[in-house]
C-alpha positions, -999 to 999 in steps of 0.1 A, spaced: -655 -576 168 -671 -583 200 -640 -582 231 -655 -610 251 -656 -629 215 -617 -626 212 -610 -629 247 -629 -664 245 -619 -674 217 -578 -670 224 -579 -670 260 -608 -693 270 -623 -671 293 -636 -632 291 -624 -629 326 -582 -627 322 -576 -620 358 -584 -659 362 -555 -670 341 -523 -676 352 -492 -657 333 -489 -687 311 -519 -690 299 -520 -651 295 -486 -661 273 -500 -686 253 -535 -668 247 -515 -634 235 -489 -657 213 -525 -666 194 -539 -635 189 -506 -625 177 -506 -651 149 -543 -639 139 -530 -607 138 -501 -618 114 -521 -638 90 -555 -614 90 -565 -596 56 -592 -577 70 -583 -545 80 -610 -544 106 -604 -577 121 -567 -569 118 -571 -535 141 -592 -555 168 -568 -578 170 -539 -553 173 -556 -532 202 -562 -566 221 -525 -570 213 -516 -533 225 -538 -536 258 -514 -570 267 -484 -548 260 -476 -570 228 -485 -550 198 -458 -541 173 -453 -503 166 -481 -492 145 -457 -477 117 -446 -511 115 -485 -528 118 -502 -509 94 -486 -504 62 -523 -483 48 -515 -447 58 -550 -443 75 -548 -479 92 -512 -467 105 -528 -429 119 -560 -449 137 -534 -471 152 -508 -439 169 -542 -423 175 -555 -452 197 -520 -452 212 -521 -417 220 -555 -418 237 -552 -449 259 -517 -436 270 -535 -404 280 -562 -422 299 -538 -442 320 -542 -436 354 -510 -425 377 -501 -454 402 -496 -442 438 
């Protein structure tokens, strides 16, 4: 899935910074319904890192019920909290 496809398509923009925390609210309440009612395990893990870089995604042991689905999620998680930058 293409990021500035999903961010469109929930948010109405590709450029969140524009939005106001409502709209970031609403947009993030969508994505997390897509990500509820999605099959497709690819779609489904797109949808959750969008979901995980808002701070909304559910625990991944909770997510993913596949075992390899589930490790690609706490991997993910692992590596993005280890790229975080320390604030000053």
């Amino acid at each position: 899935m293409d990021l500035d496809a999903l961010l469109y398509h929930y948010f109405g923009t590709v450029e969140l910074d524009t939005l106001d925390a409502g709209a970031i609210e609403a947009g993030a309440d969508r994505v997390g319904i897509a990500f509820g009612t999605e099959r497709d395990a690819g779609r489904r893990f797109a949808l959750w890192a969008l979901l995980h870089a808002l701070g909304r995604a559910p625990d991944p042991t909770v997510a993913f019920k596949v075992p390899g689905e589930r490790q690609a999620a706490q991997a993910y998680a692992r590596v993005v909290a280890g790229s975080e930058l320390p604030e000053d």
